[in-house]
TIZA-224339 format. One record per residue (C-alpha): residue number from 1; y, x, z; residue in one letter. Coordinates in Angstrom, 2 decimals, decimal comma. Each point is the difference from the previous one (the first is absolute). Layout:
# TIZA-224339
[atom NUM [Y X Z] A];
...
***
This chain:
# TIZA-224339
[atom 1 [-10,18 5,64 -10,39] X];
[atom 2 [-0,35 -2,81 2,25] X];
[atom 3 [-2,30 -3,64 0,02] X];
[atom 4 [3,83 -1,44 0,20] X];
[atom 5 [1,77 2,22 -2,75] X];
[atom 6 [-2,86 -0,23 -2,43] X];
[atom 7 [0,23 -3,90 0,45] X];
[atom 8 [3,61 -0,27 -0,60] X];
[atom 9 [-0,28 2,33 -2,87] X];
[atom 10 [-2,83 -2,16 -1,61] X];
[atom 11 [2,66 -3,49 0,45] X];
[atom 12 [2,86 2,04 -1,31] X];
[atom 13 [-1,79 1,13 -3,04] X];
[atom 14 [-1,44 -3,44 -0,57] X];
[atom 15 [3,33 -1,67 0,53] X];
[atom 16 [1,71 2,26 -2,27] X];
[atom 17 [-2,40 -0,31 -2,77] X];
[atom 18 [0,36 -4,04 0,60] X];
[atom 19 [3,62 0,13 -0,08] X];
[atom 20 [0,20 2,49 -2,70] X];
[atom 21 [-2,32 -2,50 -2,22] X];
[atom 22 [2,27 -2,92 0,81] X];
[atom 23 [3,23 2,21 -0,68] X];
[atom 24 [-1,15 1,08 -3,66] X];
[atom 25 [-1,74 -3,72 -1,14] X];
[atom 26 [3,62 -1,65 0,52] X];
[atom 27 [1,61 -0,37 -2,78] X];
[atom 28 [3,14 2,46 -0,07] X];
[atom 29 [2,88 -2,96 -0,50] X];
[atom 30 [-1,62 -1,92 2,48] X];
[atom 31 [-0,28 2,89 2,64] X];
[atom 32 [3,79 0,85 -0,64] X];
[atom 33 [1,41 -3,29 0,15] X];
[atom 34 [-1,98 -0,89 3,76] X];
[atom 35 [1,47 3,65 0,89] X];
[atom 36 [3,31 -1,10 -0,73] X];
[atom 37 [-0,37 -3,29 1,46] X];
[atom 38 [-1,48 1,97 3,17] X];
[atom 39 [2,51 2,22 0,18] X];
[atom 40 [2,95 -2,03 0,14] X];
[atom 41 [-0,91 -2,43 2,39] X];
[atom 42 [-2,14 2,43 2,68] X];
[atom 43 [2,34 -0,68 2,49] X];
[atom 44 [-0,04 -3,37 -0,18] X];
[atom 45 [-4,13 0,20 -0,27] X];
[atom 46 [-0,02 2,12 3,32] X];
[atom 47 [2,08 -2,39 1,40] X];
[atom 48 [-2,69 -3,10 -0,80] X];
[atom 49 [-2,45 2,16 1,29] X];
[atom 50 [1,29 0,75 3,44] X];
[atom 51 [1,39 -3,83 0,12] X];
[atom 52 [-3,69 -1,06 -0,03] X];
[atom 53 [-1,38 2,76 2,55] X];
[atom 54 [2,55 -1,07 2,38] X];
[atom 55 [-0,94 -3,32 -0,34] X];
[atom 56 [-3,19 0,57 1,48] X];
[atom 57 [-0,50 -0,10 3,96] X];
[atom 58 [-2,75 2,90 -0,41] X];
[atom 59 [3,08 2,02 -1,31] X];
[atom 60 [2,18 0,15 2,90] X];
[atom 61 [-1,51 3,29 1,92] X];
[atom 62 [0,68 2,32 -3,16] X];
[atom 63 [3,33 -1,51 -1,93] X];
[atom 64 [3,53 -0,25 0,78] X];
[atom 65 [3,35 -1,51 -1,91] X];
[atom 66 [1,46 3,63 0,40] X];
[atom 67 [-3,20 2,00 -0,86] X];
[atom 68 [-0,29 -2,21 -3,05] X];
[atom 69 [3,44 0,10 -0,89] X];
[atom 70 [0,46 3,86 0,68] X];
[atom 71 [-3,75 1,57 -0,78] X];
[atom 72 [-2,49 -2,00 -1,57] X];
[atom 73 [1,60 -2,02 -2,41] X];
[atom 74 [1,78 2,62 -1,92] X];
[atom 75 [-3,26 1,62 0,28] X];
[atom 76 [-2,14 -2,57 -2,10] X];
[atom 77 [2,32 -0,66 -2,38] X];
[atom 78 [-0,24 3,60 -1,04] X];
[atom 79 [-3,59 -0,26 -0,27] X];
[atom 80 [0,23 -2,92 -2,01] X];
[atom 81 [1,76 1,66 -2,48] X];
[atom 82 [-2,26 3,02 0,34] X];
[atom 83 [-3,09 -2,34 -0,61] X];
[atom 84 [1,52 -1,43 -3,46] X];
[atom 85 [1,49 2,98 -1,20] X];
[atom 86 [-2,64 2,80 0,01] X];
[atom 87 [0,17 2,44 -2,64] X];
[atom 88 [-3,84 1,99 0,00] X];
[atom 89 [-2,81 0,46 1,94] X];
[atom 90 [1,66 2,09 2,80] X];
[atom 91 [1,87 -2,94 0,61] X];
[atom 92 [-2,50 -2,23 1,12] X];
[atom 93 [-1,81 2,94 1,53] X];
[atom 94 [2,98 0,31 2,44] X];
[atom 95 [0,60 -3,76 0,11] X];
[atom 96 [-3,83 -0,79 1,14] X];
[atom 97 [0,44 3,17 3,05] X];
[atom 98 [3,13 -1,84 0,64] X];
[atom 99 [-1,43 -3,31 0,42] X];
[atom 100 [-3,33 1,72 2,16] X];
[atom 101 [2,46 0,91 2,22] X];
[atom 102 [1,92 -3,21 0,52] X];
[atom 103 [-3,58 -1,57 0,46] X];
[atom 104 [-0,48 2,80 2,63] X];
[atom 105 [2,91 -0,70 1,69] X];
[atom 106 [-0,60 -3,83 0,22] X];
[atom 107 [-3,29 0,56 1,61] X];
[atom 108 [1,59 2,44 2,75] X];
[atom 109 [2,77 -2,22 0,85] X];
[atom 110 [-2,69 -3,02 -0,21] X];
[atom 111 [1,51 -2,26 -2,04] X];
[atom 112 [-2,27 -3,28 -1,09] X];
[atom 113 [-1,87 0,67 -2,90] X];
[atom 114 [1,49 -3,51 -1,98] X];
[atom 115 [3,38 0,50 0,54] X];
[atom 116 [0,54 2,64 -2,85] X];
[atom 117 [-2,12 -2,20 -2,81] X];
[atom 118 [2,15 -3,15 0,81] X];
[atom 119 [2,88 2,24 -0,58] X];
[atom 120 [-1,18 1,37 -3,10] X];
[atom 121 [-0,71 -3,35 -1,49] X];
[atom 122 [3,68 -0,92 0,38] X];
[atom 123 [0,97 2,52 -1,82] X];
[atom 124 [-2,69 -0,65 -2,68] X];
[atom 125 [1,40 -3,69 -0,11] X];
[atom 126 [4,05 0,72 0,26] X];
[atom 127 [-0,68 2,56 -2,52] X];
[atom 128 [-1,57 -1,80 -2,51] X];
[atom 129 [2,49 -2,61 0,11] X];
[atom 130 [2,50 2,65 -0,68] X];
[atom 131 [-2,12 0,90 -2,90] X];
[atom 132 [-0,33 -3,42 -1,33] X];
[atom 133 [3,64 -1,13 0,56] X];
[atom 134 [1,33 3,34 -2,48] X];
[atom 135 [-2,13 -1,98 -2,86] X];
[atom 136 [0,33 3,15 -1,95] X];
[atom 137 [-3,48 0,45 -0,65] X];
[atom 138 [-2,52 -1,55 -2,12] X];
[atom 139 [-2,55 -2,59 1,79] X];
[atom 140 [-2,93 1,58 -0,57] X];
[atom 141 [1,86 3,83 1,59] X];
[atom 142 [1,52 -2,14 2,49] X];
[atom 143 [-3,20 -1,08 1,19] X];
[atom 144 [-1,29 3,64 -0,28] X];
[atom 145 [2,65 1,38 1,74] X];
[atom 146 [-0,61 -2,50 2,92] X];
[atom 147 [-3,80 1,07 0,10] X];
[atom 148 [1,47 3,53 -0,38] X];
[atom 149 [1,90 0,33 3,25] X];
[atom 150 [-2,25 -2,60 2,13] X];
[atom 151 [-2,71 3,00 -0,84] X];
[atom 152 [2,22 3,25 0,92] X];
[atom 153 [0,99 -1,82 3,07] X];
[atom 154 [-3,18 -0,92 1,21] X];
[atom 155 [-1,77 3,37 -0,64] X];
[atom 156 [2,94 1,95 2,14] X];
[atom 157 [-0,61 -2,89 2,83] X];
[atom 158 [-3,64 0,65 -0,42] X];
[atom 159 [0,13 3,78 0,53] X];
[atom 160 [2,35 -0,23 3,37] X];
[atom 161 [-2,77 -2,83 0,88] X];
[atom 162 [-2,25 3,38 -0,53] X];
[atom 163 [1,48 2,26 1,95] X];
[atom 164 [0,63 -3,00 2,91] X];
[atom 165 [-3,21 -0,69 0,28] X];
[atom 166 [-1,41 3,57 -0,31] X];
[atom 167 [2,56 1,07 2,77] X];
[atom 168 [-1,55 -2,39 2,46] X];
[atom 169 [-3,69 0,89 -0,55] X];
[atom 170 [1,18 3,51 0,63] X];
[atom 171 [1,31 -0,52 3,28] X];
[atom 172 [-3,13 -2,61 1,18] X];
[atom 173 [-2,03 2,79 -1,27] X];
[atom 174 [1,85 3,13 2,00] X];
[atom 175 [-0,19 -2,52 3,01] X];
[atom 176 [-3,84 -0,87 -0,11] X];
[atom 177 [-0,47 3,74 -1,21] X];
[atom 178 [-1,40 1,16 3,95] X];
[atom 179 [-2,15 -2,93 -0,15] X];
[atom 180 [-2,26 0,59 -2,47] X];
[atom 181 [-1,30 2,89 1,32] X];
[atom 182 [-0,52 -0,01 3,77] X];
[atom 183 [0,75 -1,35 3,62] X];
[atom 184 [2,73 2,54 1,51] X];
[atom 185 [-2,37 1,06 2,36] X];
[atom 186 [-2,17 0,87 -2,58] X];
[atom 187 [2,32 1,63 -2,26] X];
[atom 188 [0,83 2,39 3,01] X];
[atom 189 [-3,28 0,95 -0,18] X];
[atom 190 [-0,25 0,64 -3,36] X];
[atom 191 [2,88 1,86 0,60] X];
[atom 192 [-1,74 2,00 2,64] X];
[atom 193 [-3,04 0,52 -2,40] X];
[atom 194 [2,00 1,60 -3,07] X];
[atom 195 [2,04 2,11 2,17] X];
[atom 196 [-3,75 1,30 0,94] X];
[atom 197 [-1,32 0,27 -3,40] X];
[atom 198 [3,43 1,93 -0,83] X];
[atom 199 [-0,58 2,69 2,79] X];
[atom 200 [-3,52 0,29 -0,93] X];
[atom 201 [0,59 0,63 -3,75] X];
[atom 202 [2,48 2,79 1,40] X];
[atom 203 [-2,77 1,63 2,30] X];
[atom 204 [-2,09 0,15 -2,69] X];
[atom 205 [2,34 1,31 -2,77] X];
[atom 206 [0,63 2,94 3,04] X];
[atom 207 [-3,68 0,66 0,42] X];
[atom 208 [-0,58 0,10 -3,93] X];
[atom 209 [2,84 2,29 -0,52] X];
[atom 210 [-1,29 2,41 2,79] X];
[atom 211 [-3,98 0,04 -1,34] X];
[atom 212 [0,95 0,06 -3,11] X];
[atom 213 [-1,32 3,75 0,12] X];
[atom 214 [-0,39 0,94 -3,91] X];
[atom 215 [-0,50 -3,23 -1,95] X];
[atom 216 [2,93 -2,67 0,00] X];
[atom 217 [0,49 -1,92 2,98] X];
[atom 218 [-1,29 -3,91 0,14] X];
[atom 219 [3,10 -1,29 0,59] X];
[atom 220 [0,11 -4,24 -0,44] X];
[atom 221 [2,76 -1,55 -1,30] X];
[atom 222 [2,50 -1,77 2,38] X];
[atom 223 [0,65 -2,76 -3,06] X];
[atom 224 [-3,97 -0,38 0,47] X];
[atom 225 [-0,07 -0,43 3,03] X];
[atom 226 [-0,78 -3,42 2,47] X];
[atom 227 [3,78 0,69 0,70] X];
[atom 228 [0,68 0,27 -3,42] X];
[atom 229 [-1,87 -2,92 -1,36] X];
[atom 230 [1,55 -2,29 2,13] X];
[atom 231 [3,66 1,28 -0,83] X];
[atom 232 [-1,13 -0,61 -3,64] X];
[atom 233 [-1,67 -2,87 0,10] X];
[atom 234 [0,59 -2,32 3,75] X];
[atom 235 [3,41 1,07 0,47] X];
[atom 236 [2,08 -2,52 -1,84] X];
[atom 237 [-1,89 -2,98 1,07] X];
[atom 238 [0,91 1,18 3,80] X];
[atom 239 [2,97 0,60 -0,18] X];
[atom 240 [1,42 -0,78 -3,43] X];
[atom 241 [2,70 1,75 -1,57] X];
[atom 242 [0,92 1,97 2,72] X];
[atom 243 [2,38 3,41 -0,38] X];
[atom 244 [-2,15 1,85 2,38] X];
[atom 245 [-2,66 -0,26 -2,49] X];
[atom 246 [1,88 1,51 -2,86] X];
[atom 247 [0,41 3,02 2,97] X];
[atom 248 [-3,46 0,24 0,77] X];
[atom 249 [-1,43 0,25 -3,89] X];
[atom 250 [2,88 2,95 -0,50] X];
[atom 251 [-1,27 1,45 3,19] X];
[atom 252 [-3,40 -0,44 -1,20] X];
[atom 253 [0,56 1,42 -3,50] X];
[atom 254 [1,99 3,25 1,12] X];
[atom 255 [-2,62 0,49 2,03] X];
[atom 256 [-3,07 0,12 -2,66] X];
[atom 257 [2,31 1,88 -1,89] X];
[atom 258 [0,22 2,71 2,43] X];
[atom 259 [-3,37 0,16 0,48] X];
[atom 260 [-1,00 0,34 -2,82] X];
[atom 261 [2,66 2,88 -1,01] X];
[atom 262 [-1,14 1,86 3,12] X];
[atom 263 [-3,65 0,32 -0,97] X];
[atom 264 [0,84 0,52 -3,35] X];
[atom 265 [2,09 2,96 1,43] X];
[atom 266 [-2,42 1,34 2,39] X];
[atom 267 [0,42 2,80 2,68] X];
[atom 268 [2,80 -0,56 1,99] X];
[atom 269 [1,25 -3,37 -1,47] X];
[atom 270 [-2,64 -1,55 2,31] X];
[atom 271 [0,92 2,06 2,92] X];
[atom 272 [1,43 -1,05 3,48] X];
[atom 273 [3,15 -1,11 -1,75] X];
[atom 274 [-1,72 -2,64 -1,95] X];
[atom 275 [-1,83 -1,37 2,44] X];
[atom 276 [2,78 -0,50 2,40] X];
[atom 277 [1,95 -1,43 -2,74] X];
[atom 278 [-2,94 -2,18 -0,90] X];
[atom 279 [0,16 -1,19 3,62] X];
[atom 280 [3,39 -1,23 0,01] X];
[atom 281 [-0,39 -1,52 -3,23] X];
[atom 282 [-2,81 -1,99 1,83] X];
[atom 283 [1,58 -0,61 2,68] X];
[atom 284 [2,41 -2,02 -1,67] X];
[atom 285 [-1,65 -1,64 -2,30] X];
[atom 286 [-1,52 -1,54 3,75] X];
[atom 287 [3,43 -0,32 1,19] X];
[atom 288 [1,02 -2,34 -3,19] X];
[atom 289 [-3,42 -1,76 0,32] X];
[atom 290 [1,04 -0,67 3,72] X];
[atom 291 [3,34 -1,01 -0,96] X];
[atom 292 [-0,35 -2,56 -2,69] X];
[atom 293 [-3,25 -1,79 2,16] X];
[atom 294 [2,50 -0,08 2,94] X];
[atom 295 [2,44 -1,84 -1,98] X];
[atom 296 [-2,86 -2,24 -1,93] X];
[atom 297 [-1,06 -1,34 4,01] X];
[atom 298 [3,19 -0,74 0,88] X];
[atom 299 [0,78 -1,78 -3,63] X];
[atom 300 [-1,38 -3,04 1,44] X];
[atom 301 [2,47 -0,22 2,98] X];
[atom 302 [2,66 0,85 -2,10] X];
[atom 303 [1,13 3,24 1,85] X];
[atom 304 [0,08 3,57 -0,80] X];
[atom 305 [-2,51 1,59 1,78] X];
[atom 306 [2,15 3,21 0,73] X];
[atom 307 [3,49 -1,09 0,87] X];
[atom 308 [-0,78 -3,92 0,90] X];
[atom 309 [2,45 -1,54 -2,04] X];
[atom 310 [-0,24 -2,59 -2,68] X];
[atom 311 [-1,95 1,06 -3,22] X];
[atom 312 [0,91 -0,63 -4,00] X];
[atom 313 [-2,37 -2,57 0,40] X];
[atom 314 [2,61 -3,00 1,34] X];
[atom 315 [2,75 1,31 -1,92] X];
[atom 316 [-0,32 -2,93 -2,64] X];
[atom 317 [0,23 -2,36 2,68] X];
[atom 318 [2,23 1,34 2,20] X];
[atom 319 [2,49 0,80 -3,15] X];
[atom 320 [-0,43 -3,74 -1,43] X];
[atom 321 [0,83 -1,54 3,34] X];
[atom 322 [3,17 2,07 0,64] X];
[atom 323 [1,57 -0,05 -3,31] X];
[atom 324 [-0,90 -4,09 0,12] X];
[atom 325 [2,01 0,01 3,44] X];
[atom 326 [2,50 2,43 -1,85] X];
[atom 327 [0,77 -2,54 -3,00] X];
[atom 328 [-0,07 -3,07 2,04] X];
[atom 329 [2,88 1,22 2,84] X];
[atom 330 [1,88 2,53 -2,11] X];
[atom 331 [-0,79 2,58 2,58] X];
[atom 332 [-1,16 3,17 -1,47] X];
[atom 333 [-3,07 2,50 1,32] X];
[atom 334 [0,21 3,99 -0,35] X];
[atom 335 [-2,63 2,48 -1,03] X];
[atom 336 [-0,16 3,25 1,50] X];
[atom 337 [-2,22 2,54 -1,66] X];
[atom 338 [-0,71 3,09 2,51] X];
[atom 339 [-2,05 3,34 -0,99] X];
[atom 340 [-0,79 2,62 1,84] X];
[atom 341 [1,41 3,05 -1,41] X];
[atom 342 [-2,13 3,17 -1,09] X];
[atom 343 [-2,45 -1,86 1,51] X];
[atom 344 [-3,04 2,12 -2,21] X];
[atom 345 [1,30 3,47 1,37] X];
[atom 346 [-0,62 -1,67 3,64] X];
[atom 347 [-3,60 -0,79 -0,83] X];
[atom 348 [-0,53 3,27 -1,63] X];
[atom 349 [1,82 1,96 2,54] X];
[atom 350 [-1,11 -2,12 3,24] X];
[atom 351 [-2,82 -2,08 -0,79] X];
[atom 352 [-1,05 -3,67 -0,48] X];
[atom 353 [-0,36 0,02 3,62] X];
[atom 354 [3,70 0,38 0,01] X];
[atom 355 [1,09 -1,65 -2,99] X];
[atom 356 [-1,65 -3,42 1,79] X];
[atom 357 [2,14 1,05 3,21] X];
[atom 358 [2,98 0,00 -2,31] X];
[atom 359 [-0,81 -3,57 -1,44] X];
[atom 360 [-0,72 -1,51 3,27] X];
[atom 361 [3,30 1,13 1,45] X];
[atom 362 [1,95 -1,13 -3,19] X];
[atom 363 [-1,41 -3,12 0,01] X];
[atom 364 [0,93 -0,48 3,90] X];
[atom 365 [3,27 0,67 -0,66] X];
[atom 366 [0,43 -2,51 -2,92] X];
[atom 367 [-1,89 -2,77 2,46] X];
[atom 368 [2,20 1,02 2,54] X];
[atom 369 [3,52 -0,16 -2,14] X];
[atom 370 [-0,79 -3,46 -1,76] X];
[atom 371 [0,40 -3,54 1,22] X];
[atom 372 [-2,68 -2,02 1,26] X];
[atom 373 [0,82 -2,38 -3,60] X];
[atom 374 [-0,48 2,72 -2,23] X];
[atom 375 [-3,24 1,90 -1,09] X];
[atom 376 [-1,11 3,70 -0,58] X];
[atom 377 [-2,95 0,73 -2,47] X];
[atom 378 [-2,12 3,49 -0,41] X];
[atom 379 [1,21 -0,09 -3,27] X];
[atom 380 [-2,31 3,02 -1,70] X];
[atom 381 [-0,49 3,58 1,05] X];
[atom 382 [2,69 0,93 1,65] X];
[atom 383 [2,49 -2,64 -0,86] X];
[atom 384 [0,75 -3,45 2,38] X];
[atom 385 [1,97 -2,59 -1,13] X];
[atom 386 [2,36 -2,54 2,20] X];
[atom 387 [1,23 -3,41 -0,79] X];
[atom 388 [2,70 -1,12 1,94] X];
[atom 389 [0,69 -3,83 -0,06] X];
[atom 390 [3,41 -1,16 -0,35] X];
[atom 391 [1,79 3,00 -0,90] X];
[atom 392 [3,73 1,17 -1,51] X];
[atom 393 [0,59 2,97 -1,57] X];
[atom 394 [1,74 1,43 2,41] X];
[atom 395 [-2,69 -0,49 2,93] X];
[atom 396 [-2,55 0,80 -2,34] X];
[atom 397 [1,71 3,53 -0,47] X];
[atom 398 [0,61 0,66 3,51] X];
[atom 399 [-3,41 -0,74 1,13] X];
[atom 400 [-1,35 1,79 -1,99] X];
[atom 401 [1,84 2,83 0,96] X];
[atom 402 [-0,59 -0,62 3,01] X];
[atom 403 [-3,91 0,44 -0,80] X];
[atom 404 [0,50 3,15 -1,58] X];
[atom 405 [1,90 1,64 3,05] X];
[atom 406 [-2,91 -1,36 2,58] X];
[atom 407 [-2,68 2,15 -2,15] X];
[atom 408 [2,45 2,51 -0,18] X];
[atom 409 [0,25 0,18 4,15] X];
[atom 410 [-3,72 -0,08 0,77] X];
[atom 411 [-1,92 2,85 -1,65] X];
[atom 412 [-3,78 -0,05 0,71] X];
[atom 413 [-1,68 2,58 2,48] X];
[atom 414 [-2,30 2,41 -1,31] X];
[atom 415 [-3,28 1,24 1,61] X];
[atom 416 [1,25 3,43 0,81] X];
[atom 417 [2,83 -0,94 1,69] X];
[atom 418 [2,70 0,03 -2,80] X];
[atom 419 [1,81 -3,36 -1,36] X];
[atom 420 [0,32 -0,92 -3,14] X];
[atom 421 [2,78 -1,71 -1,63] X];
[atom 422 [-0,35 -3,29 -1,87] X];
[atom 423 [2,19 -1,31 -2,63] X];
[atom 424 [0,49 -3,05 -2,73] X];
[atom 425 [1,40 -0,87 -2,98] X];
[atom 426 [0,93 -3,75 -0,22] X];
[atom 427 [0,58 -2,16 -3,03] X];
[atom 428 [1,57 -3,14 1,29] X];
[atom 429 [0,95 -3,82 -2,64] X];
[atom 430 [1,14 -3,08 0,81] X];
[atom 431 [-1,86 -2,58 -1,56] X];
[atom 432 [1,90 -1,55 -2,72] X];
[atom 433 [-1,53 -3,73 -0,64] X];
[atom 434 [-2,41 0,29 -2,77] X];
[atom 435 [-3,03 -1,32 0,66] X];
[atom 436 [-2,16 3,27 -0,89] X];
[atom 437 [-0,31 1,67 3,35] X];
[atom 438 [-1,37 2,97 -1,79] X];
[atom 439 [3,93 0,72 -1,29] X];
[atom 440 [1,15 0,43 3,06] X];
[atom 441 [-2,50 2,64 1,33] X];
[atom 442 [0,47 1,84 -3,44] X];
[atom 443 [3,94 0,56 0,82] X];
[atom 444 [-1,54 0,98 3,28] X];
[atom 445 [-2,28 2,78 -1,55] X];
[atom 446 [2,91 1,08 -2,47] X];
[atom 447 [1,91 0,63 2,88] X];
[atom 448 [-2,27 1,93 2,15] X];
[atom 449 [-0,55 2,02 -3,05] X];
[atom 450 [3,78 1,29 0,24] X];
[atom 451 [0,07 0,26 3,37] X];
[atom 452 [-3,05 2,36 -0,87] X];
[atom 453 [1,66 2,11 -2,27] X];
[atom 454 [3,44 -0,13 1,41] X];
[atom 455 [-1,54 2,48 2,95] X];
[atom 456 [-2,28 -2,36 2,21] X];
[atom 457 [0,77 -1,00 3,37] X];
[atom 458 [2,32 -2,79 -1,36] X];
[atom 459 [0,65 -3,52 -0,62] X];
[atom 460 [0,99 -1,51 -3,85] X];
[atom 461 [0,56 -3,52 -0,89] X];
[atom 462 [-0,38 -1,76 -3,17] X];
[atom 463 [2,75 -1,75 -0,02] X];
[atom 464 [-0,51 -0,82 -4,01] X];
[atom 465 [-3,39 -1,54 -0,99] X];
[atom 466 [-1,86 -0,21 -3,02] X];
[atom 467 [0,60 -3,34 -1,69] X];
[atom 468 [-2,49 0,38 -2,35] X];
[atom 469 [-2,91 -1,33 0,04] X];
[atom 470 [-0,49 -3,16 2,17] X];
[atom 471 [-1,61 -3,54 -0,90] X];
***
């Protein structure tokens, strides 16, 4: 488990048990009567809320008449009645993840941190003159009942204040993360240094094995190692949470497995098999260790150190700017996610050597099909993904078409002479006005995923997104 899932695990858990406590003190009447109350008039609650946001200059960038009127307005009113009407503890379990994920999304789409409480205390105010104006309670529950929904309301805006906040120290902190350790220079030394300690644990695990004579070989364990320590104990602060780390400590654990199985084996387990094996496992552990220091030095400028183009890294920003542009002059942007297909069994059957050839040449042929207005980002692995500004549906399908038959032309040469041919699958959306920028590259993913499994070497479009979700 992570830092960041054990912290939102600890607020959900303390959020539930607050709302939980709050839920069972209230006196039963009470509760049902501001349910009722709440119920019947959500729509016209959601509708005070989003009056007041739109109010408010600092509003502009993320909210629309139509988005409102189609989206989010239907959308709180429905959690307004989830918020009064809960029936156990699951509910508020599920309502308190809900509401970490709204806060979530306000902090990726950057939305100022007051605009949600002034909403909130609308509510709180138009609701409790609801309330009041029924006169069906007793003073003394009225006033309870106005204490009792001031306090459900402002423990929900509290806990997507949590996950806000918590969002935006994460991403300072996987920012600053190279800085903490090193100088680039001097992390490609350090580099340099493990990849020797690495090499040297492997001489000496080859010499043990072949004195071992009749006691049991000294054999060191790779975990144990300088290499070792530092993947255990430096490796986060370097780099942070990095996926290439997650491959090196598998790496690094199958091989002290196999080690250790071999010798307690014996004979031929530690033969010339095993130690060629043992090579290669070395050898990539060295290639990953190459691999994710590459991409740590070029963090900084922002490109990938392999294929040149734009990192993760000014997604946010990027993203934020163009669906700003995209709200403001109605014009939308497309999303093109491209993978290389089967690209594993070209590693394992080629090499990395030509498993980089194949990324370079993809990613020449996506700079070389796009606009100078739109961008191209090493998106992970083997996957890039485009944004094209100012976009239809029917350019964005066409071009990206037109990307998948340009791999499709140029396969990449091969040392021995041979060629070898190159193809994608693309999942290509159109954004479709809500703020969350994340939405749109999710229809993207879901559909590269059945371009994937509808054979490969294809484009899909998600013509239908998800409207769940959303802020």
């Amino acid at each position: 488990m992570t830092a960041a899932s054990s912290r939102i695990d600890a607020v959900t858990a303390r959020t539930v048990e607050s709302l939980w406590s709050i839920w069972r003190a209230a006196d039963p009447v009470m509760r049902g009567r501001v349910a009722s109350i709440a119920g019947r008039d959500a729509d016209a609650l959601a509708a005070v809320f989003y009056d007041t946001l739109m109010a408010d200059p600092a509003a502009a960038p993320f909210l629309s008449h139509d988005l409102v009127s189609t989206r989010l307005r239907g959308s709180m009113a429905r959690w307004l009645r989830t918020v009064f009407s809960l029936a156990g503890e699951n509910d508020v379990r599920a309502l308190v993840a809900q509401n970490y994920h709204v806060g979530s999304v306000h902090a990726r789409i950057n939305i100022p941190l007051t605009l949600i409480p002034a909403g909130m205390r609308v509510i709180k105010r138009d609701l409790t003159r609801r309330l009041m104006a029924e006169g069906t309670l007793p003073a003394a529950m009225a006033a309870d009942a106005v204490l009792f929904l001031g306090d459900l309301l402002d423990t929900l805006t509290d806990t997507m204040h949590e996950a806000y906040i918590g969002d935006l120290v994460g991403n300072v902190r996987h920012q600053q993360s190279l800085k903490m350790f090193m100088s680039g220079q001097s992390l490609a030394v350090e580099s340099e240094r493990l990849k020797a300690s690495l090499f040297d644990w492997l001489r000496t695990v080859v010499v043990g094995l072949y004195e071992r004579g009749d006691a049991p070989p000294a054999v060191p364990s790779l975990e144990a190692s300088d290499f070792g320590l530092w993947l255990n104990h430096k490796a986060d602060l370097t780099f942070g949470a990095a996926p290439e780390l997650d491959a090196l400590r598998a790496r690094v654990g199958e091989v002290t497995r196999r080690v250790h199985d071999a010798l307690a084996a014996g004979g031929e387990a530690v033969g010339a098999a095993f130690v060629r094996q043992l090579d290669r496992d070395v050898t990539e552990i060295a290639y990953l260790l190459g691999s994710i220091t590459a991409r740590a030095m070029e963090m900084e400028g922002g490109r990938d150190s392999l294929t040149r183009l734009l990192t993760r890294r000014f997604m946010p920003a990027i993203f934020q700017r163009e669906v700003a542009m995209s709200l403001r002059h109605g014009k939308p942007f497309g999303v093109l996610l491209v993978d290389a297909d089967h690209f594993k069994q070209i590693n394992d059957r080629h090499g990395h050597d030509t498993g980089d050839r194949v990324l370079t040449l993809l990613s020449e042929q996506l700079m070389g099909q796009v606009r100078a207005g739109d961008f191209v980002f090493r998106y992970g692995g083997e996957e890039f993904l485009v944004l094209l500004a100012e976009m239809d549906a029917g350019a964005l399908a066409a071009k990206a078409e037109q990307i998948r038959a340009a791999v499709a032309a140029h396969p990449v040469a091969l040392a021995d002479g041979g060629v070898l041919p190159i193809t994608v699958s693309v999942g290509a959306a159109l954004h479709d006005g809500h703020p969350d920028y994340e939405r749109i590259i999710k229809a993207a993913d879901g559909a590269l995923y059945a371009a994937k499994h509808g054979g490969r070497n294809r484009v899909e479009m998600a013509w239908r997104q998800d409207a769940g979700g959303g802020a």
